[in-house]
C-alpha positions, -999 to +999 in steps of 0.1 A: -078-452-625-087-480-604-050-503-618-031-470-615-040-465-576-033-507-569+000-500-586+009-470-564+001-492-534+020-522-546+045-492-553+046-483-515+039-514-498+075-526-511+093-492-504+081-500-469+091-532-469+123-523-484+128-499-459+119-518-427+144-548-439+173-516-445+164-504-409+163-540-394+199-544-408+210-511-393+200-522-359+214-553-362+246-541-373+244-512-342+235-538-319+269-562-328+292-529-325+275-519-293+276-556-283+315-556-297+324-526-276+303-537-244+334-563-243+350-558-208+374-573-183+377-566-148+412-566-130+428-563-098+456-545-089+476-548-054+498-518-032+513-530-004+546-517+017+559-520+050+570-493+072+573-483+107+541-476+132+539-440+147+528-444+182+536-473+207+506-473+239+525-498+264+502-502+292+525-514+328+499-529+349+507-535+383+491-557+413+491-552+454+472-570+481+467-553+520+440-557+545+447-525+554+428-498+525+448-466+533+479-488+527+467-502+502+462-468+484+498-454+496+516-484+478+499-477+451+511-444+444+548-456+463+550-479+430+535-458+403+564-433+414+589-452+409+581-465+374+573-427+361+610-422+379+621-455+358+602-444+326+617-404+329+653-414+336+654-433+301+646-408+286+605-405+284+587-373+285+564-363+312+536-356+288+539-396+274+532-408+307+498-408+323+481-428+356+447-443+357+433-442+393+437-481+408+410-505+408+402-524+442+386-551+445+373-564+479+373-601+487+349-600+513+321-586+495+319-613+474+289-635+478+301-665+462+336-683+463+361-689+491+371-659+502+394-675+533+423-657+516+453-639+534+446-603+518+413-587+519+418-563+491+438-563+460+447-530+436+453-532+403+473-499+387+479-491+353+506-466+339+506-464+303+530-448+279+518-435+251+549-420+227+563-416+194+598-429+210+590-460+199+626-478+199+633-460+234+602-477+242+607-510+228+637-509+245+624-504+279+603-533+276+628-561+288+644-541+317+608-541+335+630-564+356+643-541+375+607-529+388+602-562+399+637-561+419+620-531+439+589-551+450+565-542+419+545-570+408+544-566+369+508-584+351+517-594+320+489-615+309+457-592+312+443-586+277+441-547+283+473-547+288+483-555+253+508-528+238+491-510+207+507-500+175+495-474+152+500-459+122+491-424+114+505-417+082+479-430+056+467-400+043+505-392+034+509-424+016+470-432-003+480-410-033+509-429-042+500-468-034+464-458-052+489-451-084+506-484-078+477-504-075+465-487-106+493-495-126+494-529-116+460-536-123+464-520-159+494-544-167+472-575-156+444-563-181+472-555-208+483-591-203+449-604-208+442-577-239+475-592-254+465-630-247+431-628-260+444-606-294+421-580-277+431-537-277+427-525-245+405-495-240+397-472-218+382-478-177+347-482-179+347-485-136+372-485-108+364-493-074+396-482-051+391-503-024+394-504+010+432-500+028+441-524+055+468-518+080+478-548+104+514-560+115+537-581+096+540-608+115+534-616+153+572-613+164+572-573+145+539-553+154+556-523+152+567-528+113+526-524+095+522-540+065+498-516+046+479-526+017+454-515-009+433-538-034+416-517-067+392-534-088+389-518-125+369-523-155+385-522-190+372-522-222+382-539-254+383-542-288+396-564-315 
């Protein structure tokens, strides 16, 4: 009784054995496939095309200097009706035009400087268009010339006085630059499938990306360059 009870546990001790070596090789073999499929590349695929802004914002800034305030205020609006005039005649709309109130400045309230200057106060007016009509616009640009002929001192180099571009359509366009990028980024990860003797499989992440919208080049900030950068995963296979 005593031999046939040692044999049965000989008997099991190597079926267990046996057994743990035949699971051992399962998991190894489950772990190199999952490890074979985990294989991945990551691409990136570029959109980009150029077209035309939607809206031009072309602020005209003026300057005056008076001693007299009341005068000061009357040229103001003497010169802010004659560019509207200007701006309506070739062909603007009332509704693009618009008038912020002037901003004086009085010399002798300064504390600090040399204020022995001929004018005690100087305005500074803006009218800004702000218009679809952006070759109209464009166009108006280098007649400002003409102002000047009738006494209105045109500022040129303020910083808030930069004309504006923008582009409004980028809903209208995502769709179809978001397939581009897509498709280019799927040919970069064939290409590396094909060079490494690899399948390509299917996306195991995308990341879109962000779009960016600036102007082609400093001469043309009316013609945006818009652009989209996706970044997707791909598995493969041998």
């Amino acid at each position: 009784m005593r031999k046939h009870l040692k044999g049965s546990a000989w008997v099991l001790a190597l079926g267990l054995i046996i057994g743990l070596i035949g699971l051992g090789a399962l998991v190894s073999n489950a772990a190199l496939q999952i490890k074979q499929y985990e294989r991945t590349v990551t691409v990136k695929g570029l959109a980009e095309q150029e077209l035309p802004a939607d809206i031009i914002i072309w602020p005209i800034q003026f300057t005056l200097a008076s001693n007299d305030l009341a005068k000061l205020y009357e040229q103001a609006e003497q010169s802010t009706q004659k560019i509207r005039a200007f701006l309506l005649l070739n062909g603007l709309k009332e509704d693009e035009i618009s008038v912020a109130p002037p901003s004086i400045h009085d010399k002798s309230a300064q504390n600090y400087g040399n204020n022995n200057t001929q004018y005690r106060y100087t305005a500074t007016q803006t009218v800004t268009v702000y218009s679809p009509q952006i070759d109209l616009t464009r166009g108006l640009m280098p007649r400002m010339s003409e102002l000047g002929k009738q006494g209105i001192v045109i500022t040129g180099d303020d910083y808030q006085a930069r004309t504006e571009y923008i582009f409004n359509r980028l809903n209208e366009i995502k769709p179809e630059m978001i397939e581009r990028a897509t498709q280019n980024a799927r040919a970069v990860a064939l290409k590396f499938a094909d060079d490494s003797n690899s399948e390509l499989g299917k996306i195991k992440r995308a990341s879109q990306g962000s779009f960016s919208i600036s102007a082609r080049d400093k001469n043309n900030p009316h013609i945006k360059k818009i652009r989209v950068v996706s970044t997707i995963e791909y598995y493969l296979s041998d």
